[in-house]
C-alpha positions as CSV (number, residue, x, y, z in Angstrom):
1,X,0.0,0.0,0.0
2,X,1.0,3.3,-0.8
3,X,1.7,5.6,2.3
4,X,-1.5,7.6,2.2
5,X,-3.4,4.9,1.1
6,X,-2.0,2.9,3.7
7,X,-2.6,6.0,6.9
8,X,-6.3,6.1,5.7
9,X,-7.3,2.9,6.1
10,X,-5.4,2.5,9.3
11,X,-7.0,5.3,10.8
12,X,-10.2,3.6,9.6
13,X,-9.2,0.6,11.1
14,X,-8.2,2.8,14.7
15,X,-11.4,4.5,14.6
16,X,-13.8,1.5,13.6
17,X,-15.7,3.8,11.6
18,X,-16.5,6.0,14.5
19,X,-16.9,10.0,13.6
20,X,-14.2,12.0,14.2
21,X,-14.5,15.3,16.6
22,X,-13.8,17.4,13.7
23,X,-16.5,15.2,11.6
24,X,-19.0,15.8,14.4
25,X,-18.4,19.3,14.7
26,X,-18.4,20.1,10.9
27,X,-22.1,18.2,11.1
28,X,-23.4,20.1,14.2
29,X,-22.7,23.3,12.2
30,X,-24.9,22.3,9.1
31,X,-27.6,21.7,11.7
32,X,-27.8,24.6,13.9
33,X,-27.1,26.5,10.6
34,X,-30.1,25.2,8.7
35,X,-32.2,25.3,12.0
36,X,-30.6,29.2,12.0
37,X,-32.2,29.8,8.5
38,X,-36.0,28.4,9.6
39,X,-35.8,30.4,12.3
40,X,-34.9,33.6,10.0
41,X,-37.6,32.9,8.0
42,X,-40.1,35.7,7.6
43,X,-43.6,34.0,8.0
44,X,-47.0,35.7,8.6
45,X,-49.5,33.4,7.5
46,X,-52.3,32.6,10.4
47,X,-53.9,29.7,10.6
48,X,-57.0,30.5,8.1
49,X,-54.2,31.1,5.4
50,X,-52.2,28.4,6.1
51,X,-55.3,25.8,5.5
52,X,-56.9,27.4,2.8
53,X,-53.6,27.1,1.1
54,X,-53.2,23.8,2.0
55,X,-56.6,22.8,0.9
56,X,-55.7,24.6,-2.8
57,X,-52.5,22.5,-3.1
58,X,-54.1,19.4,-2.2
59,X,-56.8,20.1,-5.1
60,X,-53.9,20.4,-7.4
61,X,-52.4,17.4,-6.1
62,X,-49.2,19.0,-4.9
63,X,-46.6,16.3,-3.7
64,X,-43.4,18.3,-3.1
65,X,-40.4,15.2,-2.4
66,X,-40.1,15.8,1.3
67,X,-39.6,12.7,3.7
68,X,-43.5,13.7,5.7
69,X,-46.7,13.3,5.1
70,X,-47.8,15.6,2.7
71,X,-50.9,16.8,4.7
72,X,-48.6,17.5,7.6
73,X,-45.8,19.4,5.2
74,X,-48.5,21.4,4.0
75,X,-49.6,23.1,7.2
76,X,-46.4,23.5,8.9
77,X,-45.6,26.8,10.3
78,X,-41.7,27.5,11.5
79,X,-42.1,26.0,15.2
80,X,-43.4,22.5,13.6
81,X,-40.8,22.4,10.7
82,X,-37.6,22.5,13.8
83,X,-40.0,20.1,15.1
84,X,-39.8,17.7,11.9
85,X,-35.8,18.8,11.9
86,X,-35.3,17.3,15.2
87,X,-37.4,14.5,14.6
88,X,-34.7,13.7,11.5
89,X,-32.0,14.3,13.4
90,X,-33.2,12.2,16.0
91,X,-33.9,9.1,13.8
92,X,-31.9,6.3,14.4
93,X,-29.1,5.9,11.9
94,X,-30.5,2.3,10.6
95,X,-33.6,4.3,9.2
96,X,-32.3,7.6,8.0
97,X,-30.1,5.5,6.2
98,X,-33.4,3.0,4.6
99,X,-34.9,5.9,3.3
100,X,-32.0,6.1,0.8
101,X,-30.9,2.8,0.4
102,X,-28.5,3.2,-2.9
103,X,-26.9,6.2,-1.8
104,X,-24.0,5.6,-0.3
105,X,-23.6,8.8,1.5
106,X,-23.1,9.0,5.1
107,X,-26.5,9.4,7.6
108,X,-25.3,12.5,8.4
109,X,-25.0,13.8,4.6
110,X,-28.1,12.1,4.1
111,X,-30.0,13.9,7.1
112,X,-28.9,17.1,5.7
113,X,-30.3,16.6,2.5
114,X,-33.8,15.4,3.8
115,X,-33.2,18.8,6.1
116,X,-32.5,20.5,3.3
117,X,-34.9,19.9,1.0
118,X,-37.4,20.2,3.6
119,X,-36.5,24.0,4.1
120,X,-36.2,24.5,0.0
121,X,-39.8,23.4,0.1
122,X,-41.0,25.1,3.0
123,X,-39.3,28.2,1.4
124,X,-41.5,27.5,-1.9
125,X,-44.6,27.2,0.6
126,X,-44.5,30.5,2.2
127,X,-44.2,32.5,-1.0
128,X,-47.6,30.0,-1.9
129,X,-49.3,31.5,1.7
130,X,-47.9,35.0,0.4
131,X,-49.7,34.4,-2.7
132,X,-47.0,35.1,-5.0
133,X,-47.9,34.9,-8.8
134,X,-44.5,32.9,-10.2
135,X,-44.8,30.3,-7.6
136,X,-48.7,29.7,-8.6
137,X,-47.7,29.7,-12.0
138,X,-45.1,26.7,-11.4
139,X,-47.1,25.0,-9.5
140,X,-50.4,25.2,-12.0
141,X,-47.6,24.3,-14.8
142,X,-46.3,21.2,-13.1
143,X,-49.8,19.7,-11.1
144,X,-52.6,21.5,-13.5
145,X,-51.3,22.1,-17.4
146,X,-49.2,19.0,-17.3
């Protein structure tokens, strides 16, 4: 084996596959930094809003690829989306891990991106509450015109 070849899977070897401090750090950053951003965003639908917006996107048939129920998704507000974050984070790593069975990233990466996408969604939800004409024009182009 070459020398670096050689270190890394030694270290592997040392570390039986556990996370590294840095590892762990670099992932609690990602989290706290996408919790950060929900907790940025600028929401001021009430509850009317929120379910007759809902109720619309259902109609349509709206199924945005997050890892909830769609029902649920559709009526969060910012205190039940960190809700849904910590419920990810707090899944075990045997089942954030079956929810993407051929990817080989690590649960962490993996948790991130279900995070992630979660947000990007929620994001595309708000300006729908807001009543923004582009996003009602996707969403009638993908779910209504197609």
């Amino acid at each position: 084996m070459t020398g670096s070849v050689y270190f890394a899977a030694n270290n592997h070897n040392r570390n039986n596959g556990r996370k590294t401090m840095t590892e762990k750090r670099a992932f609690a950053e990602q989290v706290e930094s996408l919790k950060q951003k929900v907790r940025d965003i600028d929401e001021t639908a009430d509850a009317k809003l929120i379910e007759d917006t809902a109720q619309r996107l259902e109609k349509m048939g709206f199924t945005p690829p997050v890892m909830i129920p769609i029902a649920a998704f559709l009526r969060l507000n910012k205190d039940t989306l960190l809700q849904e974050i910590e419920k990810i984070l707090a899944m075990p790593d045997q089942e954030a891990c079956a929810l993407a069975p051929n990817e080989p990233k690590k649960c962490e990466d993996l948790r991130i991106e279900f995070i992630s996408v979660l947000i990007f969604y929620y994001e595309k939800l708000i300006l729908l509450r807001g009543d923004d004409q582009e996003e009602w024009d996707e969403i009638d182009e993908l779910y209504v015109h197609d």
